[in-house]
C-alpha positions as CSV (number, residue, x, y, z in Angstrom):
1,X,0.0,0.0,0.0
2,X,3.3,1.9,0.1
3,X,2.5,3.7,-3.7
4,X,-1.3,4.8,-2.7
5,X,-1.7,8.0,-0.5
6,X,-4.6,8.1,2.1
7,X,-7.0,10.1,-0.4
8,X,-6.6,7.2,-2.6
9,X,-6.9,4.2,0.1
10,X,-10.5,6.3,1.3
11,X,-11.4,6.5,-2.6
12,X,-11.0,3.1,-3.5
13,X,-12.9,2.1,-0.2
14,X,-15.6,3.9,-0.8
15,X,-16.1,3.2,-4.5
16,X,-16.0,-0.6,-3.6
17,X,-18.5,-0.4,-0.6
18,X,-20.8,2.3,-3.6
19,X,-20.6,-0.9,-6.1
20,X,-21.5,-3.3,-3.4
21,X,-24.7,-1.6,-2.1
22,X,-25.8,-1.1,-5.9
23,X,-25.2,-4.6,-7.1
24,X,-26.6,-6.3,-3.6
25,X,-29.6,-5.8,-2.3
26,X,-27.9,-3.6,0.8
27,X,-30.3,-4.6,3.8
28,X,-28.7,-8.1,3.4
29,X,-24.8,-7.2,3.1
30,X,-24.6,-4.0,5.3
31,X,-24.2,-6.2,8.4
32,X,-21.9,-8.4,6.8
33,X,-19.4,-5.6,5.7
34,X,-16.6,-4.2,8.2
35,X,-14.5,-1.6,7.7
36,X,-11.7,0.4,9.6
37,X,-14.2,2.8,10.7
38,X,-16.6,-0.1,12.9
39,X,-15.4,-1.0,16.3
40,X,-15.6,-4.4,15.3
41,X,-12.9,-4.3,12.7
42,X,-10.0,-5.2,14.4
43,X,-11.9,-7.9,15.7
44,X,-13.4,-9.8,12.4
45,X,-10.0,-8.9,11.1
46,X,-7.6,-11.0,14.0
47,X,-10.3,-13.5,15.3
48,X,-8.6,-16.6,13.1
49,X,-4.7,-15.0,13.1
50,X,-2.5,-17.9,14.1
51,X,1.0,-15.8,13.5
52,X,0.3,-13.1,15.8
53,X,3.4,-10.9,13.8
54,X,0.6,-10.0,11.6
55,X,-1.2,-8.5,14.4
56,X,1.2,-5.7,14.5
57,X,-0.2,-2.4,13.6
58,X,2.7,-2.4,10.8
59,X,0.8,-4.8,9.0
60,X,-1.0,-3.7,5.9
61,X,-4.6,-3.9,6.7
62,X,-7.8,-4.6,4.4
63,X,-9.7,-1.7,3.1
64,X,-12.7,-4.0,4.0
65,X,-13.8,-7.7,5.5
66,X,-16.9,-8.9,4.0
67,X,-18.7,-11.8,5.3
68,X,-21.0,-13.1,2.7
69,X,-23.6,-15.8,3.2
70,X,-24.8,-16.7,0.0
71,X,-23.0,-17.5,-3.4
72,X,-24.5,-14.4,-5.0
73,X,-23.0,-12.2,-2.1
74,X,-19.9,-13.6,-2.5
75,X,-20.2,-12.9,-7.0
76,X,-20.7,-9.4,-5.9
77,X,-17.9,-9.4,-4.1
78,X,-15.7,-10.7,-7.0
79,X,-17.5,-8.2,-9.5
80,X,-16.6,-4.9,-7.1
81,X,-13.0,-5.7,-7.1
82,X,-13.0,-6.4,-10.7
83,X,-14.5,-2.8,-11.0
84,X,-12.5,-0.9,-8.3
85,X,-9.1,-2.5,-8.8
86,X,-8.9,-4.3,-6.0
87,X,-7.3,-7.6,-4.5
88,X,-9.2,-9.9,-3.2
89,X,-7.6,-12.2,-0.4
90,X,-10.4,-15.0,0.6
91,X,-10.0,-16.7,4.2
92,X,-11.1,-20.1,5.1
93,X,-10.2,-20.1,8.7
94,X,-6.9,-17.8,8.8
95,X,-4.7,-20.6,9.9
96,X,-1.7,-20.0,7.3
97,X,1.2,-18.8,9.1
98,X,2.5,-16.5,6.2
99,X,-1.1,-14.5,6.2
100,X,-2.2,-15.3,3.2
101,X,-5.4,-15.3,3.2
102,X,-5.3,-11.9,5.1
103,X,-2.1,-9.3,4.2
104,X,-1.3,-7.7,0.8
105,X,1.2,-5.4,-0.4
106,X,-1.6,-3.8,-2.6
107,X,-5.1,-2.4,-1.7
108,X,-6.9,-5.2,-0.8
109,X,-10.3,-6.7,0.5
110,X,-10.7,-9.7,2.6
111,X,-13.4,-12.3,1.9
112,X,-14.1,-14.2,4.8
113,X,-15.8,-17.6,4.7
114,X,-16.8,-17.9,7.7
115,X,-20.5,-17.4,7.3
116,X,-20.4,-20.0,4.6
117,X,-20.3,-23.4,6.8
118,X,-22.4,-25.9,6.3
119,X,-21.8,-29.8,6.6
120,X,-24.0,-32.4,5.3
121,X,-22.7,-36.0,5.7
122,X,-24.7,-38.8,3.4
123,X,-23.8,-42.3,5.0
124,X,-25.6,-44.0,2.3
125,X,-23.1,-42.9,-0.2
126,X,-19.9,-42.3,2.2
127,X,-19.6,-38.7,0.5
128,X,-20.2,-35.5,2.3
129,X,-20.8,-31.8,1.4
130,X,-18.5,-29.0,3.4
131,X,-18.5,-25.5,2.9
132,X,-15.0,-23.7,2.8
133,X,-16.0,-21.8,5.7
134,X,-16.6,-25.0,8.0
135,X,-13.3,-25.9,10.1
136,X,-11.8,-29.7,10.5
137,X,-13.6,-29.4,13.7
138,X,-17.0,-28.9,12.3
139,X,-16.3,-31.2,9.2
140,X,-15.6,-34.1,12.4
141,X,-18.1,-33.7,14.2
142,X,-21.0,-33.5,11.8
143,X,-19.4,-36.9,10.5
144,X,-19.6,-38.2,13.5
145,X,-23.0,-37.6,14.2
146,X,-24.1,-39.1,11.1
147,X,-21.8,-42.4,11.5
148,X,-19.2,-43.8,13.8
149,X,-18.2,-46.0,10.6
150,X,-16.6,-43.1,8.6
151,X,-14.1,-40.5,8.8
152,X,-12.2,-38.0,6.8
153,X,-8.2,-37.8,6.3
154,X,-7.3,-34.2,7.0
155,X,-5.4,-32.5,9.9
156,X,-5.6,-32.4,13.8
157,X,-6.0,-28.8,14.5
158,X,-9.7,-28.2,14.7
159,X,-9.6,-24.6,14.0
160,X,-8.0,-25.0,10.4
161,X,-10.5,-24.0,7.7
162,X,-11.4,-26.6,4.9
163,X,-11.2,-24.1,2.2
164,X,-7.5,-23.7,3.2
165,X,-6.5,-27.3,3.7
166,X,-8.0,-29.1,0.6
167,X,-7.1,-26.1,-1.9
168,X,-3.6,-26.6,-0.5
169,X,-3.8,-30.7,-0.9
170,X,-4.0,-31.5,3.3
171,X,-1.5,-33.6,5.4
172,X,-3.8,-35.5,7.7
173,X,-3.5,-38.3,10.1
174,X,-4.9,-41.1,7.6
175,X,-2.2,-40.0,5.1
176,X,-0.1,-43.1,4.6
177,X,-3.5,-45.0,4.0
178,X,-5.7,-42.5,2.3
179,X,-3.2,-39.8,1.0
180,X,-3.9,-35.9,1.2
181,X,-7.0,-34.9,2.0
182,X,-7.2,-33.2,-1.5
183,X,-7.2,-36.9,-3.0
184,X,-10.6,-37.4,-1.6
185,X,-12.1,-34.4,-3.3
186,X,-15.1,-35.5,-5.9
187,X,-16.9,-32.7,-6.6
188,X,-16.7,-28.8,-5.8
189,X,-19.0,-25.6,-6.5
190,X,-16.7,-22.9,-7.4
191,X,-17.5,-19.0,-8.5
192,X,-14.4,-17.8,-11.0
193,X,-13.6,-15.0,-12.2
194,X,-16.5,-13.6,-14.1
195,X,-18.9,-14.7,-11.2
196,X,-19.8,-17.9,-13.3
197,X,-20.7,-21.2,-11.1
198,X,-18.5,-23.7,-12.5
199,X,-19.0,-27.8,-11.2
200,X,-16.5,-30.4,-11.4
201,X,-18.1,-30.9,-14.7
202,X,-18.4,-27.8,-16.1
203,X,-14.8,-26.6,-15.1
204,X,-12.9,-29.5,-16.5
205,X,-10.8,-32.2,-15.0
206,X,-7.7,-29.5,-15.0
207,X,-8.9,-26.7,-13.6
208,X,-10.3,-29.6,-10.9
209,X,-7.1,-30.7,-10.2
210,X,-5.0,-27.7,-9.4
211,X,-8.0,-26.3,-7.3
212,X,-7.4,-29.5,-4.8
213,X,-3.4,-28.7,-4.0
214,X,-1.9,-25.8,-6.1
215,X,-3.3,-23.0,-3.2
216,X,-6.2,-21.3,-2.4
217,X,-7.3,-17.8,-3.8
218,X,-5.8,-18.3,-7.1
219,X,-8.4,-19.9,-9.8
220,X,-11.8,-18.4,-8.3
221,X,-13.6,-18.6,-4.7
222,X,-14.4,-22.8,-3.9
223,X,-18.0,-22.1,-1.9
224,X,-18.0,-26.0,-1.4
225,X,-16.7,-29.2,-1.7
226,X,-18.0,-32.8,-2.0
227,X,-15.8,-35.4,-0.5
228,X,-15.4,-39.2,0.0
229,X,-15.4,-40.4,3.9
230,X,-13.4,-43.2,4.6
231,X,-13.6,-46.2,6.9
232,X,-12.1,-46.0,10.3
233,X,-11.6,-48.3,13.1
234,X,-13.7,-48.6,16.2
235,X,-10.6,-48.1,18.0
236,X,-7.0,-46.1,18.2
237,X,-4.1,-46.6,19.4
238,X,-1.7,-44.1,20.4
239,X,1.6,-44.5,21.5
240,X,5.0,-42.1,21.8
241,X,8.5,-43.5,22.6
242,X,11.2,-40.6,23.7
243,X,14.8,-40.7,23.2
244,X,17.2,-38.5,23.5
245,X,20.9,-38.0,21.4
246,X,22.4,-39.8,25.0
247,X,20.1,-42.6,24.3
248,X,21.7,-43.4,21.0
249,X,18.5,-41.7,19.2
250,X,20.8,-41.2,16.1
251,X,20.9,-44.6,15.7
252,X,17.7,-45.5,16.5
253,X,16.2,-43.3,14.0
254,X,18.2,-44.7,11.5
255,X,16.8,-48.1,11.9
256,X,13.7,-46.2,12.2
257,X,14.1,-44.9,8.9
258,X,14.6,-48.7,7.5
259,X,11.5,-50.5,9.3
260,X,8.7,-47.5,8.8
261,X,7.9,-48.1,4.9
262,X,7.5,-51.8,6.1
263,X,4.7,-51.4,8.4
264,X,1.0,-51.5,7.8
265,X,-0.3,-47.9,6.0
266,X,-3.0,-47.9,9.3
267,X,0.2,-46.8,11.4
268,X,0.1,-43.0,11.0
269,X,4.0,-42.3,11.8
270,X,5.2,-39.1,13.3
């Protein structure tokens, strides 16, 4: 934001917040709209940080966080930038420790998911719907009221937004059975860049895969995904052996290193 002067930042903000209220219908999107001037800015804006560097009042800011609930808030979105020149950073649920999803070095907006969340788990085909706004969390435990049967192989933090994790592909803790959590990606609903709705079978197969592992943010705004749930057993077993460099752990972890790609893919190794 170095090359624009405050006149500018205050112009640009106000001609995107003008194009939103003329192409929305404004009752609906004026409560889902923050800017520097509400007390709640600061808020909407670190709720999710994880890397609290960003916090720092250094950090460039967003001209304006927008909160959309519905697909056709989030193509107005898209369409104002388009028309005011302005980035558009979309946050799942913040948890990307080089805040992407939330600092530019240009006059940006922030899209923020969170409003968009919903789960539905179908049992009867082992698939599920999730929203990018929904967190691991959310995504577990609507699967698990549905079915102790099934799971889903993405990460352990709870507060890590789906959006984020299959977009960039998803380590999880079924990995060495199931692969990334990307893998198990079937379907998606996502809004490019000329507000169109595209499926999995309207975008093609390429466009669907690089949205499931080549990052978030960069071919349009995924609103949801549709995803395969995997068996999982009734029971876990957890166990942690600690050695130290005096305990010969250099050795150790050499034989480790041998044995590991020998053992059964249930045995999530860490």
């Amino acid at each position: 934001m170095k090359n624009y002067n405050i006149k500018t930042y205050y112009a640009k903000t106000d001609d995107f917040l003008k194009c939103l209220a003329k192409s929305s219908d404004s009752n609906s999107i004026t409560k889902l709209v923050y800017t520097p001037a509400n007390s709640t800015f600061d808020a909407a804006l670190c709720y999710s940080i994880n890397n609290l560097r960003f916090t720092k009042p250094t950090t460039p800011k967003p001209l304006v966080i927008v909160t959309p609930k519905t697909e056709s808030h989030i193509q107005n979105v898209i369409y104002c930038c388009k028309k005011t020149s302005l980035e558009m950073r979309i946050r799942s649920g913040g948890h990307n420790f080089d805040g992407l999803s939330y600092v530019s070095s240009v006059p940006f907006i922030v899209l923020d998911m969170r409003n968009i969340n919903k789960v539905t788990a179908d049992v009867s085909t082992a698939t599920a719907w999730v929203d990018s706004g929904a967190t691991n969390g959310e995504l577990y435990y609507h699967i698990n009221k549905a079915t102790s049967a099934y799971g889903f192989p993405s990460g352990l933090w709870a507060n890590v937004g789906v959006g984020g994790i299959l977009s960039g592909g998803g380590y999880g803790m079924l990995r060495r059975k199931y692969g990334l959590a990307g893998d198990q990606v079937i379907d998606a609903r996502l809004i490019c860049a000329d507000g169109k709705i595209l499926t999995r079978k309207t975008m093609g197969e390429n466009l669907f895969w690089v949205i499931r592992g080549g990052g978030g943010g960069s071919f349009g705004v995924v609103v949801s995904w549709k995803v395969n749930l995997v068996p999982v057993p009734p029971v876990v077993s957890i166990f942690k052996i600690f050695r130290t460099l005096e305990q010969d752990m250099t050795n150790i972890f050499y034989k480790w290193q041998s044995v590991a790609p020998l053992l059964p893919k249930e045995l999530d190794i860490r």
